[in-house]
C-alpha positions in Angstrom: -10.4 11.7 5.7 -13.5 12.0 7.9 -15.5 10.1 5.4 -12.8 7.3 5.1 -12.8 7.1 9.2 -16.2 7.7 9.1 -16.3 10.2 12.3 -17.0 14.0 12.5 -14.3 16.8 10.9 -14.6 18.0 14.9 -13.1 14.9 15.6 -10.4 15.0 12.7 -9.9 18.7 14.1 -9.4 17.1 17.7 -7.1 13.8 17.0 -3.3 14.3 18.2 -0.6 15.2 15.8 0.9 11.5 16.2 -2.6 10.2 15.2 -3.4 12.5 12.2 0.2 11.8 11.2 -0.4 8.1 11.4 -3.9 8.5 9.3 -1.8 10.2 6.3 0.8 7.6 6.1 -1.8 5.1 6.1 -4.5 6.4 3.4 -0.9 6.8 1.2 0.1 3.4 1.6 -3.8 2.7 1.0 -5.4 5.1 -0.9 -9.3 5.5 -1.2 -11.3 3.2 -2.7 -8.3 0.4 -3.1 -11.0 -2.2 -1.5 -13.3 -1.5 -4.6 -10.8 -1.6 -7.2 -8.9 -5.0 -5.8 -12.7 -6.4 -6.0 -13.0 -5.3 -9.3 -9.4 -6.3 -10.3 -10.2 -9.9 -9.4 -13.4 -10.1 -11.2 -11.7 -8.6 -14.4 -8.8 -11.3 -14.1 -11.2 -14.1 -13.4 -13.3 -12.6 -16.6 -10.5 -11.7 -18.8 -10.7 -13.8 -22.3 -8.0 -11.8 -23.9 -4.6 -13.2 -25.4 -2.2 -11.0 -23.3 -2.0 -11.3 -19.7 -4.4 -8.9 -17.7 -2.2 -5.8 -15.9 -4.9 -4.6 -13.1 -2.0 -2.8 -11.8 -2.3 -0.2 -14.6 -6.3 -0.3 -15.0 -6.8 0.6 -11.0 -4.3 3.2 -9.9 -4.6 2.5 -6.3 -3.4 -1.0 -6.6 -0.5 0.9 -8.5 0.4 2.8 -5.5 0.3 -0.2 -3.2 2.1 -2.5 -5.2 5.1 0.6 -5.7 4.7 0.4 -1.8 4.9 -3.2 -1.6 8.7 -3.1 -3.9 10.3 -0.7 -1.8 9.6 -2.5 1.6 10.4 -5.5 0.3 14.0 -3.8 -1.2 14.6 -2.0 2.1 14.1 -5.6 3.8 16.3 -7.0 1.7 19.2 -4.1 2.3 18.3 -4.7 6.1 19.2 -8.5 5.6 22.4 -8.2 3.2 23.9 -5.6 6.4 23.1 -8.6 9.0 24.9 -10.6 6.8 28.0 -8.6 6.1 28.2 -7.9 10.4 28.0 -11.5 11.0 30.7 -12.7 8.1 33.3 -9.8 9.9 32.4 -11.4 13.7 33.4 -14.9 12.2 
């Protein structure tokens, strides 16, 4: 992680609880190296001569994990959106 945030591990050793926390959830919604392997995803696709559609997703596992990431916010928005819905149908 110190080598991510590119600080000391004193100052890894010194951050709060709530920061360190908030580090973890991050670098799993974005795990090391993702920058590399997008940039390297859209050169393949932009390269790609092959006759069946290019899946970066499973060549670059870090763009595996976000994209997982991606589908269960989206679903959880969705549920949040269908329980508005159902409230403001019973108030009518």
């Amino acid at each position: 992680m110190a080598h991510q945030l590119g600080v000391t591990l004193d100052t890894i050793y010194n951050m709060s609880n709530k920061e360190y926390m908030g580090w973890i959830k991050y670098f799993n919604e974005r795990p090391y190296g993702w920058r590399d392997d997008h940039r390297s995803a859209i050169l393949a696709q932009t390269t790609y001569q092959g006759t069946k559609p290019l899946k970066v997703n499973e060549l670059f596992p870090s763009l595996k994990v976000m994209r997982d990431n991606d589908t269960q916010k989206d679903l959880k928005l969705e549920a949040g959106f269908n329980k508005l819905k159902s409230i403001a149908k019973r108030s009518d």
